[in-house]
C-alpha positions as CSV (number, residue, x, y, z in Angstrom):
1,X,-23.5,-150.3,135.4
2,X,-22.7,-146.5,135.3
3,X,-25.2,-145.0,132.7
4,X,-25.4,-141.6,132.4
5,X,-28.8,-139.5,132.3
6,X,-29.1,-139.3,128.4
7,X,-30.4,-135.6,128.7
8,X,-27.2,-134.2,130.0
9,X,-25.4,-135.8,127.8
10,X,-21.1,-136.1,127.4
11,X,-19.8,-134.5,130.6
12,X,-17.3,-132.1,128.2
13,X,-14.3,-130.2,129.9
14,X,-13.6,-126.7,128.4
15,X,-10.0,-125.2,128.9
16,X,-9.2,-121.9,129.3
17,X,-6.0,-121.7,128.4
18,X,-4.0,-118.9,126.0
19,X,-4.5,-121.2,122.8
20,X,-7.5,-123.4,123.7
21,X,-9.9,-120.8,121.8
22,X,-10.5,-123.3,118.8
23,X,-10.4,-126.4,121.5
24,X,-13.5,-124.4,123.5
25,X,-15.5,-123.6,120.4
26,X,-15.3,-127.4,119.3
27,X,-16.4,-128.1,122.9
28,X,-19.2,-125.5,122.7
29,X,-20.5,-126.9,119.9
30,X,-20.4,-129.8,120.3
31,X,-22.3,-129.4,123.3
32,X,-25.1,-127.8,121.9
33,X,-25.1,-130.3,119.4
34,X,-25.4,-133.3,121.9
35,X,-28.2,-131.3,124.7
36,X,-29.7,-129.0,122.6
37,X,-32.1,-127.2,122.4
38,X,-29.6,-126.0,125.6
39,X,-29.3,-122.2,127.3
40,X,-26.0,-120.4,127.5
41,X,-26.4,-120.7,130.9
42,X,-26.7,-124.3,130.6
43,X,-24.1,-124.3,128.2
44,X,-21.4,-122.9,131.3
45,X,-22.4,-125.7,133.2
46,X,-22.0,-128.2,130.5
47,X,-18.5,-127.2,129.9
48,X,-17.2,-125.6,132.8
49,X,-16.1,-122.5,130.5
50,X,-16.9,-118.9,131.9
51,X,-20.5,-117.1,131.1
52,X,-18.3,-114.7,129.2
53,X,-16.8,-116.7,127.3
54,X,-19.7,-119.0,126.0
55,X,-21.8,-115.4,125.1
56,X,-18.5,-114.9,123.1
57,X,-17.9,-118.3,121.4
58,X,-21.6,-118.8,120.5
59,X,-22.1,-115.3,119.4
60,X,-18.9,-116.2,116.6
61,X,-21.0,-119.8,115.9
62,X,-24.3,-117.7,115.3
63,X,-22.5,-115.4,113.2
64,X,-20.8,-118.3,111.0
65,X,-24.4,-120.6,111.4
66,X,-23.5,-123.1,112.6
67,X,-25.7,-122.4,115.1
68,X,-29.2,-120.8,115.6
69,X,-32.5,-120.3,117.6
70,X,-34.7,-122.6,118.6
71,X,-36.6,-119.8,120.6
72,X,-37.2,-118.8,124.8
73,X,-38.2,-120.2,127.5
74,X,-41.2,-120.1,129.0
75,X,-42.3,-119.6,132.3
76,X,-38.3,-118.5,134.1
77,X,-38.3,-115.7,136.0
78,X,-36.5,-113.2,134.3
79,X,-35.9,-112.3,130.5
80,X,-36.3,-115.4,129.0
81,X,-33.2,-117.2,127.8
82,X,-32.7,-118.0,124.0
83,X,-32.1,-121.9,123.6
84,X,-29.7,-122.9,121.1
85,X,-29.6,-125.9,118.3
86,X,-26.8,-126.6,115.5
87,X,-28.2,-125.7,112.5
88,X,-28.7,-129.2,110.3
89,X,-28.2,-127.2,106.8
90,X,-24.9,-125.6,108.2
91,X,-22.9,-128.1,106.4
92,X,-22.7,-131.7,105.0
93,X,-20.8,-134.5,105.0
94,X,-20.6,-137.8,102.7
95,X,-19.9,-141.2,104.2
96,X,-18.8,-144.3,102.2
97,X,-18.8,-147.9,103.9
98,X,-17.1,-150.5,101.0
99,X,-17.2,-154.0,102.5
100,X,-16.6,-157.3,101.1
101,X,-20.8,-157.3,100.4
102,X,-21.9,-154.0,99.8
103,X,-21.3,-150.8,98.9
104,X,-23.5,-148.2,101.3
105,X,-23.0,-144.1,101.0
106,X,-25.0,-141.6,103.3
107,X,-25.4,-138.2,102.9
108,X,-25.0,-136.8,106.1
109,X,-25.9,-133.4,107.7
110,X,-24.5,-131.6,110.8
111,X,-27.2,-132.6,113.0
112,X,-26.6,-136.4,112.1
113,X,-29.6,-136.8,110.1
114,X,-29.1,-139.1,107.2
115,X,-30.6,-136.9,104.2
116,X,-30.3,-139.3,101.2
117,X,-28.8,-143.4,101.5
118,X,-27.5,-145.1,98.4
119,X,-26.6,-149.5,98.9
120,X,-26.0,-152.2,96.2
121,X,-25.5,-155.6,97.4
122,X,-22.4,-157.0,95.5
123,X,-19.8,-159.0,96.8
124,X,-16.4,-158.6,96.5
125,X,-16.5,-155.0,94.4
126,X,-13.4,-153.9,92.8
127,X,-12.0,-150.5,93.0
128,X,-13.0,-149.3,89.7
129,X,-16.8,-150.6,90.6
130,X,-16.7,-148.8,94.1
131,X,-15.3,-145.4,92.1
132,X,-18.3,-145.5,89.6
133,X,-20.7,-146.1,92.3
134,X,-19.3,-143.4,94.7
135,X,-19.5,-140.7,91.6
136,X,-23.1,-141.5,90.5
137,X,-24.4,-142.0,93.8
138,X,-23.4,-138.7,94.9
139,X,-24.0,-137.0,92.3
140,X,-27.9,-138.7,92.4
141,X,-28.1,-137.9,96.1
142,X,-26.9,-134.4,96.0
143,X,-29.5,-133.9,93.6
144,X,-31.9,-135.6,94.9
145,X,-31.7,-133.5,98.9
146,X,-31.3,-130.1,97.3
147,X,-28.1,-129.4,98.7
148,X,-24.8,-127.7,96.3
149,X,-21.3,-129.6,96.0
150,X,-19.8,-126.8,97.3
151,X,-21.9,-127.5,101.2
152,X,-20.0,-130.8,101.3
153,X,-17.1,-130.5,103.8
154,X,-15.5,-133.9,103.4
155,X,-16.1,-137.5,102.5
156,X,-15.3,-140.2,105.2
157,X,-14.6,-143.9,104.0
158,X,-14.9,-146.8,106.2
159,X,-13.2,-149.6,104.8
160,X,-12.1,-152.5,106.3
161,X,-8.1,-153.0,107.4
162,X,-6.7,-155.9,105.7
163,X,-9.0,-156.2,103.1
164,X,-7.4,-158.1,100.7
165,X,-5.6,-160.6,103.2
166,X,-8.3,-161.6,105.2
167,X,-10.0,-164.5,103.1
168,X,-13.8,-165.0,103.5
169,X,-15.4,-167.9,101.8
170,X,-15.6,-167.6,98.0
171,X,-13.4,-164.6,97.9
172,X,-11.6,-164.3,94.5
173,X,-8.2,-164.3,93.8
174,X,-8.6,-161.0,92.0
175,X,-10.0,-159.0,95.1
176,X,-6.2,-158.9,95.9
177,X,-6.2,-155.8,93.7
178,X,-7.3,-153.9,97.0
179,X,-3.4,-154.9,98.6
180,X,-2.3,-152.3,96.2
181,X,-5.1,-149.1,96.1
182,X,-5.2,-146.2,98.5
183,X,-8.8,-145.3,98.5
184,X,-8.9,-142.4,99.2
185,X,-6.8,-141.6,96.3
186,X,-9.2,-143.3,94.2
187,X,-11.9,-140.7,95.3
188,X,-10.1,-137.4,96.1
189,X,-10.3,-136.0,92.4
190,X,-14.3,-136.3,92.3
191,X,-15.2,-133.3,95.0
192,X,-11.9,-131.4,95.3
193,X,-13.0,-131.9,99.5
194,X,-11.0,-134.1,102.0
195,X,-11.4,-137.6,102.2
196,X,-10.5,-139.4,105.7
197,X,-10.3,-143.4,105.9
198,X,-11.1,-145.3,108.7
199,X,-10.9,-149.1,109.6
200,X,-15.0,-149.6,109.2
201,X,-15.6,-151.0,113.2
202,X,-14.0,-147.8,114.2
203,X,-16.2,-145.9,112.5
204,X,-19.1,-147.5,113.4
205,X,-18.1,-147.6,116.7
206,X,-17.5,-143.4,116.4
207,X,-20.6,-143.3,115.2
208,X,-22.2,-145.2,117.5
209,X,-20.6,-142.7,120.3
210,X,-21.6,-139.4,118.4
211,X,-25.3,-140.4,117.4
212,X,-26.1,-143.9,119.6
213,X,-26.0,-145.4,122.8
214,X,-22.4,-143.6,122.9
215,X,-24.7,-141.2,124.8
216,X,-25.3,-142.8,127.7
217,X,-22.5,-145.1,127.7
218,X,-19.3,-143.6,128.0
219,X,-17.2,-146.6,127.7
220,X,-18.4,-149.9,125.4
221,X,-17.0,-152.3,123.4
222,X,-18.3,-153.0,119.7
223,X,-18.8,-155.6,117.6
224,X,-19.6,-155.3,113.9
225,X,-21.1,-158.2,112.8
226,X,-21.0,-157.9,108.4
227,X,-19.3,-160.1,106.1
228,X,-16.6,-160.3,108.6
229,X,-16.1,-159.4,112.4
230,X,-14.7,-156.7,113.4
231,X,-14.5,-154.4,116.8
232,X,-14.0,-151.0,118.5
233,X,-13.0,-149.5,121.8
234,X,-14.6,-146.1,123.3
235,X,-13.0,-145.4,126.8
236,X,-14.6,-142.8,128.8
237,X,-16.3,-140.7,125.5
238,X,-13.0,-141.0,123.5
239,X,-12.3,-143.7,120.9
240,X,-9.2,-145.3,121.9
241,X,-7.0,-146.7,118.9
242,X,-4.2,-148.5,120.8
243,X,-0.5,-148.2,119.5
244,X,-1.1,-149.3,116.0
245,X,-4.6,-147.7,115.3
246,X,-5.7,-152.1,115.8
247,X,-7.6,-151.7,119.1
248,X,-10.7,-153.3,119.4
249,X,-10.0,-156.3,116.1
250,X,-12.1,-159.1,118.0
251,X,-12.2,-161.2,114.3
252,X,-8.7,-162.0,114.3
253,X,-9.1,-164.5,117.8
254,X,-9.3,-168.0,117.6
255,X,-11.7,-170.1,119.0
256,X,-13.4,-173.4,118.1
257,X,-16.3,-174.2,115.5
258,X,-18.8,-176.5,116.0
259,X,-16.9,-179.3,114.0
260,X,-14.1,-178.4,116.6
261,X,-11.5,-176.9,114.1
262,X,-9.8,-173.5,115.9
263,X,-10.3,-170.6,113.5
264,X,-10.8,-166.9,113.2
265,X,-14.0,-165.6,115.0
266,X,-14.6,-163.7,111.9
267,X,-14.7,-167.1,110.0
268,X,-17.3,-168.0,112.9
269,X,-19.6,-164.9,113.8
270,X,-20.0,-163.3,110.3
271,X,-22.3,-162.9,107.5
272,X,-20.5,-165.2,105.6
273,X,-20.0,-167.5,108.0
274,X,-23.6,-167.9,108.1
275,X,-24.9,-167.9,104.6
276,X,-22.0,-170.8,104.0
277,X,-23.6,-172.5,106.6
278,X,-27.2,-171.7,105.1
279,X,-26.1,-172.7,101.7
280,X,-24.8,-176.1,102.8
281,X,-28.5,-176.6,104.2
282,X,-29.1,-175.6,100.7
283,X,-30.5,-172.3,101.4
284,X,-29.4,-169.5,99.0
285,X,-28.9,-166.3,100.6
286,X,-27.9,-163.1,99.0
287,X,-28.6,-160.2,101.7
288,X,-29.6,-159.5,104.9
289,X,-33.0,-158.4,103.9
290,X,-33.7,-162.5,103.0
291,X,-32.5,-163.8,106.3
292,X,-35.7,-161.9,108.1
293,X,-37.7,-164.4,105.5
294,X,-36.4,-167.8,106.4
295,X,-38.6,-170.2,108.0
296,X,-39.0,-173.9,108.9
297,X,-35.6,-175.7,108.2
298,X,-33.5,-172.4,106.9
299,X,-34.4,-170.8,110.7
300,X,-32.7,-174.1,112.3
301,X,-29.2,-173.3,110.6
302,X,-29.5,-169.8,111.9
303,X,-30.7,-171.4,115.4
304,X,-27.5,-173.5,115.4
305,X,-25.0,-170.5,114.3
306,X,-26.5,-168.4,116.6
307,X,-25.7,-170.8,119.5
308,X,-22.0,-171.6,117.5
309,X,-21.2,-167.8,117.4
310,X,-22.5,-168.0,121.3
311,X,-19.2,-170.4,122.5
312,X,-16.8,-168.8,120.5
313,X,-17.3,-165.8,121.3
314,X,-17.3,-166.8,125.2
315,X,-13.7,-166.5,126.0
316,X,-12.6,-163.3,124.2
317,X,-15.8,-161.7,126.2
318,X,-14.7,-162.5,129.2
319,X,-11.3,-161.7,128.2
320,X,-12.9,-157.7,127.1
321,X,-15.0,-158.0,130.9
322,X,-11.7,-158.2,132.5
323,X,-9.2,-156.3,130.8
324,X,-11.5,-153.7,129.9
325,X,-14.8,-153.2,132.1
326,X,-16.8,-151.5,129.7
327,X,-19.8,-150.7,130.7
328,X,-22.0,-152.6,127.7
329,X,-20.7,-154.3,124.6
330,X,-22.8,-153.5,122.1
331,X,-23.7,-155.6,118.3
332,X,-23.9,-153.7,115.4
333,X,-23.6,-154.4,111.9
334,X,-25.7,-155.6,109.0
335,X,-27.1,-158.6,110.7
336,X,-31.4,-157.4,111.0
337,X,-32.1,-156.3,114.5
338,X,-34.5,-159.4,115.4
339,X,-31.0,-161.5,114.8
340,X,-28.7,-159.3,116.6
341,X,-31.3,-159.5,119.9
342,X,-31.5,-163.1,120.0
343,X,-27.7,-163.5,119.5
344,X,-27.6,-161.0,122.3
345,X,-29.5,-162.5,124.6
346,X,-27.4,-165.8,124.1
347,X,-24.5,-164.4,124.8
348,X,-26.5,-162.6,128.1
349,X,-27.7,-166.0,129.0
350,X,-24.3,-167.8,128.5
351,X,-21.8,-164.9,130.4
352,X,-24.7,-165.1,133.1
353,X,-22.5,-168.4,133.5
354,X,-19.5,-166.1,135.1
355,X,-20.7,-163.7,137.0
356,X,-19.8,-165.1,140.1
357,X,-16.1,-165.8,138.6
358,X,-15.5,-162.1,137.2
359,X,-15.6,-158.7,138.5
360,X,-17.9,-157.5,136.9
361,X,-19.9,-158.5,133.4
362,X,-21.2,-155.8,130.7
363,X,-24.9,-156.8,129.3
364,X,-24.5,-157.0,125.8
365,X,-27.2,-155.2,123.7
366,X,-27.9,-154.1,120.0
367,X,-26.3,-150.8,118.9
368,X,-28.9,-147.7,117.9
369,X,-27.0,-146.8,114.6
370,X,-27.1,-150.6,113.6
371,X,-26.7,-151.7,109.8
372,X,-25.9,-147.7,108.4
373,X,-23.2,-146.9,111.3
374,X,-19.8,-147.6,109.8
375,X,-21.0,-145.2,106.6
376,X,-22.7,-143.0,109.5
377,X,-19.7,-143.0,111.7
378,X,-17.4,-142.2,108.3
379,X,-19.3,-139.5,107.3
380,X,-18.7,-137.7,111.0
381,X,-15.1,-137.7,110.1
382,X,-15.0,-134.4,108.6
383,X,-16.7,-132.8,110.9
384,X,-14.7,-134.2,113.8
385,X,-11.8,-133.2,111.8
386,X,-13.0,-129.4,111.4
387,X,-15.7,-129.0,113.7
388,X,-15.8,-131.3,117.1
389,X,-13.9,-131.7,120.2
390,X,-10.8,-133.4,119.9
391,X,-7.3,-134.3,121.7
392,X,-5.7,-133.3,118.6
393,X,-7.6,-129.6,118.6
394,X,-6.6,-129.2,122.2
395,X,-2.8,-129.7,121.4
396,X,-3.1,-127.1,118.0
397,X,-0.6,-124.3,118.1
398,X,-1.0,-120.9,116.9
């Protein structure tokens, strides 16, 4: 497994080409960003961009703070060097994860520090419940970290594709309602700030490679485990979309249940799945928080799922092992940690089975950003839109 030493961080290439000026600053910062506090010397290296250029770029990111001090060094030979950090209170973003069970917004500032978190449990919100919530939370949260509308950048949204056609269990008719609603439509008015949607495993998966384990491993696969399944592709530090922006959508396989009916992953490794199956044992569950409190006969079901969601999710792993060859798949989502290990180790245990039949096999471990990414990896949205490295800034014209 190729991991990379986590204090060096994303290997980022600058360009020096005639219109790559915004491309390099996105680069620069983001670089500072991810290894700071980090010399302009280092900073050269990091990039491969000129010394000149990076005393240029992060004298314009100083000036605009974005950036600042974080002091000398001590004990070089020399005048010291000035180390450099983003500044956290540069800017802010909001980031809004709407699922079929909850409604989670983070307030979200440049460093990636989650300032102020807002969640109600409810399943199945409509999109005049998720609108009300949005514009009280905010405004509570705002309040509550100090910080003026007008430091909010953008609001990201991670919101699941197909929302209204994939049927979970006890999913109303009504939640249909969703076919025919463009979110961010139904939030735009509120800030007067761009609002960017994303499928909500992409996001988490973004997430996951700006703040997590995305920086050591340049290329995983990712599961999101919530009231469905749902998955995201990062190839070599990048998130990779595929044709239709559907890379990565793991829940829509078939495999076989433990009764032996062929059905949707999602329908097998979810949240719902296993509070159905907990409520059949007649065990009422309501959140996550209550499944960490099950004992005796209640910790059986879960037992049983975890071993259910082990086989069917055998043959589309080994399908991602050879197709892809990322270096770790990783389990996020709002299933609590203690879960997520054991159903990791099972699958561990169970693709152990292959190894001598593959080429290679990923370990499969839990995600850092866990239960908060897809709101986390939402809220990074803006900035990634205005402020990071990407493909898309490279290819801007003047």
């Amino acid at each position: 497994m190729n991991i990379l030493d986590r204090t060096q961080g994303p290997q980022l290439s600058g360009s020096n080409l005639k219109h790559a000026g915004d491309h390099n600053q996105r680069v620069t910062l983001h670089a500072i960003r991810v290894n700071g506090p980090v010399t302009r010397a280092a900073l050269a290296q990091h990039t491969g961009l000129t010394s000149a250029a990076i005393a240029n770029i992060t004298s314009r990111l100083l000036k605009v703070r974005l950036i600042q001090s974080a002091g000398r060094m001590i004990g070089a030979r020399g005048q010291p060097a000035t180390r450099l950090v983003v500044n956290p209170d540069s800017c802010f973003s909001i980031g809004l994860n709407v699922d079929r069970d909850h409604i989670t917004l983070v307030l979200l500032d440049f460093a990636g520090h989650v300032r102020a978190r807002a969640e109600r449990e409810i399943p199945f919100a409509k999109p005049a419940t998720v609108r009300s919530f949005f514009r009280s939370s905010t405004r509570r949260l705002l309040k509550q970290a100090g910080i003026a509308r007008s430091r909010v950048i953008g609001v990201g949204v991670a919101f699941p594709d197909d929302i209204a056609r994939a049927h979970l269990p006890d999913q109303p008719g009504d939640y249909a309602a969703w076919a025919d609603i463009q979110i961010g439509e139904l939030l735009r008015d509120y800030l007067g700030v761009p609002v960017f949607v994303e499928n909500d495993a992409a996001a988490a998966a973004i997430g996951e490679m700006q703040f997590g384990l995305g920086q050591r491993h340049r290329s995983f696969f990712y599961m999101l485990i919530t009231a469905a399944l749902g998955g995201g592709l990062v190839i070599d530090g990048s998130y990779f979309r595929g044709a239709d922006g559907r890379s990565g959508e793991i829940g829509w396989l078939h495999d076989r249940a433990a009764s032996g009916e062929k059905m949707q992953l999602q329908n097998i490794v979810s949240l719902s799945a296993l509070y159905s199956r907990l409520a059949d044992g007649g065990f009422r569950v309501d959140s996550p928080r209550q499944l960490a409190r099950l004992n005796g006969a209640a910790q059986g079901i879960i037992d049983a799922w975890i071993h259910e969601s082990t086989e069917a999710l055998v043959n589309s792993l080994l399908g991602v092992n050879c197709l892809i060859n990322p270096e770790v798949i990783l389990i996020g989502g709002r299933l609590p940690a203690a879960l997520v290990d054991r159903l990791a180790a099972s699958i561990n245990n169970r693709m152990a089975d292959f190894a001598s039949q593959l080429p290679a096999v990923a370990p499969v471990a839990r995600a850092a950003t866990a239960a908060d990414a897809p709101a986390v990896g939402a809220a990074i949205l803006p900035f990634s839109h205005s402020l990071l490295p990407t493909r898309i800034a490279l290819l801007k014209r003047d």
